[in-house]
C-alpha positions as CSV (number, residue, x, y, z in Angstrom):
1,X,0.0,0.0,0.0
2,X,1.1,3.6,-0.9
3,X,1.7,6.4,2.2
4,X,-1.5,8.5,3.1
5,X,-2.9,10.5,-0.4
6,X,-5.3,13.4,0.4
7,X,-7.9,14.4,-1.9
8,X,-11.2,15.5,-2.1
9,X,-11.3,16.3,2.0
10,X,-10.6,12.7,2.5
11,X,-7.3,10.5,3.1
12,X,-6.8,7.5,1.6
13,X,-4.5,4.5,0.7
14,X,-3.9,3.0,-2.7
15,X,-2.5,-0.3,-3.3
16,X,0.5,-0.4,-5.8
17,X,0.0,-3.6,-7.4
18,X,-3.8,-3.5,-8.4
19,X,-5.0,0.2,-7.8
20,X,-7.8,-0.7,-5.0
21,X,-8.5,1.9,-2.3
22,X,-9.0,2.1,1.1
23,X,-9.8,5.0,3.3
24,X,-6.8,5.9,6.1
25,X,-7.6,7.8,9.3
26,X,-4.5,10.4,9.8
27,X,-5.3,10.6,13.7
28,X,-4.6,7.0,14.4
29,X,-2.5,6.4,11.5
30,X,-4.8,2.8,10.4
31,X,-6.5,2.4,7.4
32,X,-10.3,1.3,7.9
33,X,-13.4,0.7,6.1
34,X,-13.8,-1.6,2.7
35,X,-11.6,-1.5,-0.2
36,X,-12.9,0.1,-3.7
37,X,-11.7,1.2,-6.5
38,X,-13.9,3.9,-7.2
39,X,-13.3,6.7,-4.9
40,X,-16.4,8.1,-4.8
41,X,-17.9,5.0,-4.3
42,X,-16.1,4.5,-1.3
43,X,-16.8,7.6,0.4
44,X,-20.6,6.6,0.2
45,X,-20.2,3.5,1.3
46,X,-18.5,4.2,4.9
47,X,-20.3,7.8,5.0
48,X,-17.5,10.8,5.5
49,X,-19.2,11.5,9.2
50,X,-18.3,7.8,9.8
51,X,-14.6,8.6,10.0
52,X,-13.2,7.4,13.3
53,X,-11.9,10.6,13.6
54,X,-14.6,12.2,13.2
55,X,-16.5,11.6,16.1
56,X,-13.6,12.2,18.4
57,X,-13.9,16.6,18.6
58,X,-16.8,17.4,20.8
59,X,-17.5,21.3,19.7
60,X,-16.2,23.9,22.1
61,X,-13.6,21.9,23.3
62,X,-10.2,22.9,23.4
63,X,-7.1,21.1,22.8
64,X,-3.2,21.6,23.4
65,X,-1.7,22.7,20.0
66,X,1.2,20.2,21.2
């Protein structure tokens, strides 16, 4: 598999043999959700408020910039 890509407000992994992708959280460095090779198709399929980042920020909460 390739390092992170970002594109389309979304990170991602592509394998280098085949082309398939699979989306990558940045915050716990782990790639998750099902593989596709359509993009788009991807990013409906696991929902981008599904991201298991996502769900970490509560709003008005502040956080070390360290």
């Amino acid at each position: 598999m390739s390092w992170p890509v970002r594109a389309q407000d979304c990170c991602y992994q592509v394998c280098l043999g085949c082309g398939i992708k699979r989306l990558f959280d940045e915050s716990t460095f782990r790639a998750y959700g099902p593989y596709s090779y359509d993009l788009d198709r991807l990013l409906r399929l696991v929902g981008r408020r599904n991201e298991p980042g996502a769900a970490k920020d509560e709003p008005g909460k502040r956080r070390p910039a360290s």
